[in-house]
N, C-alpha and C positions, 0 to 999 in steps of 0.2 A: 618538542612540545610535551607539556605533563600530560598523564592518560588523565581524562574528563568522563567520568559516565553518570549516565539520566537513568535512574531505575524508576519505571510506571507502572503502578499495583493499580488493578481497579475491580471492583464487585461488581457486579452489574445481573438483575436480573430480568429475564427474561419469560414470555406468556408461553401460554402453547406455539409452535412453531417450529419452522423446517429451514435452518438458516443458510448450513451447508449441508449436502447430501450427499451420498455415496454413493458405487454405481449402481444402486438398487433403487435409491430414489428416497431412501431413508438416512435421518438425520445421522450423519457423525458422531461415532461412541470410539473410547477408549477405556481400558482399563485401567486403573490406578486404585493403591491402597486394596486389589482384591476385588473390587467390585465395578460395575460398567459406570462410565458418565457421560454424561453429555459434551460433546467436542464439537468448537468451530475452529479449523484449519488456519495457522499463519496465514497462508497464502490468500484465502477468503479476506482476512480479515486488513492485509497488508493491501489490496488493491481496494479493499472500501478506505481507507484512508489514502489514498493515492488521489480516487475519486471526488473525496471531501474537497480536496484543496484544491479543484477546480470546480466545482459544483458550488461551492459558497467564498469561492473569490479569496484565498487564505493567502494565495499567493498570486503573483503577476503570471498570466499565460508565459513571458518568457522567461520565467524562470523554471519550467515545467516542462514535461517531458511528453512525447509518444510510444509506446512497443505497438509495435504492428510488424507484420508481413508485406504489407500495401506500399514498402519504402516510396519504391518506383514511383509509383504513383503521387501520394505525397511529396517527395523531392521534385517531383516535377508542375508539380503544383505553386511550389516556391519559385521553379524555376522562370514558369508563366508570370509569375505576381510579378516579378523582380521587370522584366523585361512583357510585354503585352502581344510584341510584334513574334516572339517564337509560337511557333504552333502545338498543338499536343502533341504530335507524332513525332517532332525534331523534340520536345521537351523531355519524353517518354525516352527517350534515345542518349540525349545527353545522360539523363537521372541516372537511368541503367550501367552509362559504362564509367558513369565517377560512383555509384554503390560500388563497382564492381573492384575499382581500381580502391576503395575505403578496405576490401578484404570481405566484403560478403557475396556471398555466391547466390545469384537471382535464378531463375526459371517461371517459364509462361506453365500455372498448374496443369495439368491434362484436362481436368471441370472446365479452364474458361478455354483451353483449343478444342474441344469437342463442343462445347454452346456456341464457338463461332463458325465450327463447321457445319453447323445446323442452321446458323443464321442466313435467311435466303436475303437481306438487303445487301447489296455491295458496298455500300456508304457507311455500314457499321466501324466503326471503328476496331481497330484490332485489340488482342486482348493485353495486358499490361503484366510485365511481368513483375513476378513477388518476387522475396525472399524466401530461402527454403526453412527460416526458423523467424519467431517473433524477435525483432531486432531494437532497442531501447536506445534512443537518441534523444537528443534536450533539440528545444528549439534552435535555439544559438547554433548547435552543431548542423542541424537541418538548412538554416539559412546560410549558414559558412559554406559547406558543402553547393549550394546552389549558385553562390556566386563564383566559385571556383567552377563550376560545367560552364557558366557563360563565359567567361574566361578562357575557354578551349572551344569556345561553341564552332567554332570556323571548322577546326578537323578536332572533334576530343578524341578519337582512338590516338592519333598520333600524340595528340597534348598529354594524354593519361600515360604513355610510353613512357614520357620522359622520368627518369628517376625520380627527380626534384619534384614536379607536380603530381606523382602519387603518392610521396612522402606528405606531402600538402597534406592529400585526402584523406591519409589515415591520421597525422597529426590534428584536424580541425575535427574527425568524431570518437578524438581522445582528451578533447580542451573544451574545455567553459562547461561542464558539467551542470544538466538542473539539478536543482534542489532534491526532487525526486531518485533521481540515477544517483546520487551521492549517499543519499539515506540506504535505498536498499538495494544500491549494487545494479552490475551487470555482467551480463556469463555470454561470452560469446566461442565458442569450441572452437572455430574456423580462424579466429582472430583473437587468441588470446593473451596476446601483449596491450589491449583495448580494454579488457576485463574490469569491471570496478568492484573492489571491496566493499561490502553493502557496512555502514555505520552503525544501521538499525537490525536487531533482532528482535524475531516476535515471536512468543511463546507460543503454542494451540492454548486455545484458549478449554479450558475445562471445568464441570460443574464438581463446586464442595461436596456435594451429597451423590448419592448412588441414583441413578438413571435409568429409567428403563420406559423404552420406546411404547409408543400407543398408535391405534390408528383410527383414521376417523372415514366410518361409509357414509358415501354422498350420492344424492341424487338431482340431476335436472330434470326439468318438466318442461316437453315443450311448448313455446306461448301458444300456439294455433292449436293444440287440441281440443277437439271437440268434448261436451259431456259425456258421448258414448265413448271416448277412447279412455284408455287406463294405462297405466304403466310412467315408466320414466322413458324419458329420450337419453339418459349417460346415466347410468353407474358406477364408481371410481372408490378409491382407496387412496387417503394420504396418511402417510405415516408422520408423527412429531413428538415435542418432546417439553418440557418447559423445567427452565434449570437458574439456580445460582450461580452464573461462573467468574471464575478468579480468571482475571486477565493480566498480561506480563508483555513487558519489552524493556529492552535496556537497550541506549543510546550511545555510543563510543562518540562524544563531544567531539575528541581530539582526530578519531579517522574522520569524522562529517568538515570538518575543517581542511584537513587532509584533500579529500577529492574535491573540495567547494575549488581550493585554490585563492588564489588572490581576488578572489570577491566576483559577486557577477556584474558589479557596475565598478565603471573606473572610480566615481566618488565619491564612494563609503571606505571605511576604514574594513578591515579585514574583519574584524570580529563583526559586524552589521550585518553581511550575507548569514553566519552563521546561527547568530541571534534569530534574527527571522525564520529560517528553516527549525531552529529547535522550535521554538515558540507554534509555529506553522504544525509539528508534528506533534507534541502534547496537545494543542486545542482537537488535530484530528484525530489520535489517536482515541479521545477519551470522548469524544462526539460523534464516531464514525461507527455504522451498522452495516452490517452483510446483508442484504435485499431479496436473498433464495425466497423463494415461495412469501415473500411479505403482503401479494395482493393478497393471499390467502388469509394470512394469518395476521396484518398487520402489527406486528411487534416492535411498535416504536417504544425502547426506551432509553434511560440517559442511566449511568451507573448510579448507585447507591454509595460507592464511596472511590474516592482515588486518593489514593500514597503518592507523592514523588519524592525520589532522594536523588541529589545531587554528591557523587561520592568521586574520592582518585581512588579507594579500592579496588577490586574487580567488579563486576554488577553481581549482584543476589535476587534471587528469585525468592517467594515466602509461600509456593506452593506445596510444602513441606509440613505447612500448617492446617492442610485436609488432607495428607495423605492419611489418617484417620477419618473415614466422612461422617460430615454434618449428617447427623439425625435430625427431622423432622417432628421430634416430640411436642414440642413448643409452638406448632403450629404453623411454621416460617423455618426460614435459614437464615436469613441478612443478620439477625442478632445474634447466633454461634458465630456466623463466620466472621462478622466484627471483630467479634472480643477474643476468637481464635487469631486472625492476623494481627490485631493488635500486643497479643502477650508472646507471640513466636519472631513478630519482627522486634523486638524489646530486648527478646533474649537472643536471636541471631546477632543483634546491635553489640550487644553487650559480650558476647565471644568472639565476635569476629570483626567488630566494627572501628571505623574512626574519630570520635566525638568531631574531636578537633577540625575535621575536612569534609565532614558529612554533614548536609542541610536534608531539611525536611518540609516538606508542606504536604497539607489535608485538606482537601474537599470533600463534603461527605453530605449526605440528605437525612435529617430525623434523626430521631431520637435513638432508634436502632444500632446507630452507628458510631453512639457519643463514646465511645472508651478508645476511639482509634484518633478521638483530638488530642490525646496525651502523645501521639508520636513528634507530632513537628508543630510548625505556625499554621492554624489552620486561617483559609481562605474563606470569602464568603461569597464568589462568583469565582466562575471558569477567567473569566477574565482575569480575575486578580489574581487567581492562580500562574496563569502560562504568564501575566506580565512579570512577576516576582521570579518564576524560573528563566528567562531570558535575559533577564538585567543580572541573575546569578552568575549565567555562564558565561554572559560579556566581560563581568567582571574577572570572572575567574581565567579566562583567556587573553585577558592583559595582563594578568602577572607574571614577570621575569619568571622561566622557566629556573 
């Protein structure tokens, strides 16, 4: 297959707030260009888009994934659903020795056999064993995995024995991939002939301009005091920050296709699974927010502008374009940083680019941002956006290689 990649530019500013934290409990800084910015983490920002797309329904539950540690337990939860008449303890049993025979290695944590040695009922149920790491399975592979323990349900030690049936178990949570586990991968040390190569990369996301943390002293009052009492009932310190930042991911079309496989339903056409998951990741990507301290601070916003380029080059990133930072002269950032990414992605185009196989499309908000509609076809809704980029790549992935 030709290499496919999705490059997603977005501005997006944000209020005061504390999005990701560090172990101190203060917002995320890097250095770049010399001086500090504001940083939110891949990983923050990869599981708030993970969340979107079961949270506003982007995509079907089975095309979607779990990581937990709680395998057992889950698995065994399928195992119940499937059949009514196994009980938790024989379910709990089965789950354990087909994870185990899949290549992951479980244990009862020491937290839940010390809460059950304390537990004085005898009817408590016993404690369930985990996995010793967070483990990323798609549904599909949860419920394969479940009808194969009832399958062995009579003796599974001996059933897991056999060659062939734990060939089964690791073959069923290396197939039918969700959407999710295909985009960003999975890393398993113990079992890494399982491994997925993630499709998606995500930048840290970081502020145009120079950053420097603040903090905010707070006081509560308690409701029952009297008029002779005085004072606060808490005193506290949050630290936050409020930034412009340039946000980046680039999409490898052709790996997302790759680990999708021959589609998750028998009938769609191959590029349909594909289509959906890109479309599914630019709507979350450019709609999804990290929720650290949001009671606090609520920082609901949507970006100010988003680039996509649809490219066979390599992917480019245009963070290159604040490695000088936005001064604040002018009273805002959004209109540097515009008309900065607009004339550095122009000229990056223009020495390193493809006319010929490069698409572009622009969503952008006001007036601020008008010199970045010179890049591609601009949109007038998120809609029209992700529907134009998934008809791109459907198309672009029926072409004779």
């Amino acid at each position: 297959m030709n290499r496919i990649f999705l490059d997603v530019h977005a501005l997006q500013t944000v209020p005061p707030s504390n999005i990701n934290r560090d172990d101190t409990g203060a917002p995320k800084t890097a250095v770049y260009g010399g001086v500090p910015r504001a940083r939110v983490s891949s990983q923050a920002w990869k599981r708030a888009v993970r969340t979107y797309f079961r949270d506003e329904h982007l995509l079907d539950p089975a095309e979607l994934g779990v990581r937990t540690k709680k395998l057992v337990e889950l698995l065994a939860e399928r195992i119940t659903g499937l059949d009514e008449t196994v009980t938790r303890e024989t379910a709990l049993k089965l789950a354990d020795e087909t994870v185990k025979a899949a290549g992951f290695k479980t244990e009862v944590p020491k937290r839940k056999t010390d809460q059950a040695k304390k537990n004085e009922d005898p009817d408590a149920p016993a404690p369930a064993p985990e996995s010793k790491y967070l483990v990323f399975l798609s549904s599909r592979q949860l419920d394969g995995l479940a009808r194969l323990a009832l399958e062995g349900a009579a003796d599974i030690a001996t059933f897991l024995k056999a060659k062939e049936n734990k060939g089964k178990a690791k073959e069923i949570a290396d197939a039918r991939h969700s959407v999710d586990i295909a985009l960003f991968g999975r890393m398993v040390a113990d079992v890494a002939d399982i491994n997925v190569d993630a499709a998606v990369q995500v930048a840290h996301a970081i502020s145009v301009h120079r950053v420097d943390n603040e903090s905010d002293y707070f006081t509560a009052v308690d409701d029952e005091n009297t008029d002779g009492e005085t004072g606060a009932g808490m005193i506290g310190t949050v630290d936050f920050n409020s930034a412009t930042l340039y946000r980046y991911a680039a999409l490898g079309v052709h790996q997302l296709a790759a680990n999708l496989g021959q589609g998750l339903r028998e009938d769609e056409p191959r590029t349909e699974p594909v289509r959906r998951a890109v479309e599914a990741f630019v709507h979350s990507f450019v709609s999804s927010l990290p929720t650290g301290k949001i009671n606090t601070f609520g920082h609901h916003t949507r970006p100010d502008a988003v680039v996509v380029k649809l490219r066979s080059t390599r992917p480019i990133s245009f963070v290159a374009a604040f490695e000088d930072p936005v001064r604040s002269d002018a009273g805002g950032h959004v209109r540097e940083a515009s008309d900065r990414l607009a004339d550095y992605a122009a000229e990056v185009e223009r020495v390193y680019g493809d006319p010929h196989t490069t698409l572009t499309w622009v969503l952008r908000v006001g007036p601020q941002t008008r010199k970045l509609a010179g890049l591609g076809t601009e949109t007038d809704t998120l809609g029209e956006l992700v529907e134009a980029v998934g008809k791109a790549v459907a198309e672009r992935l029926e072409k004779p290689e």
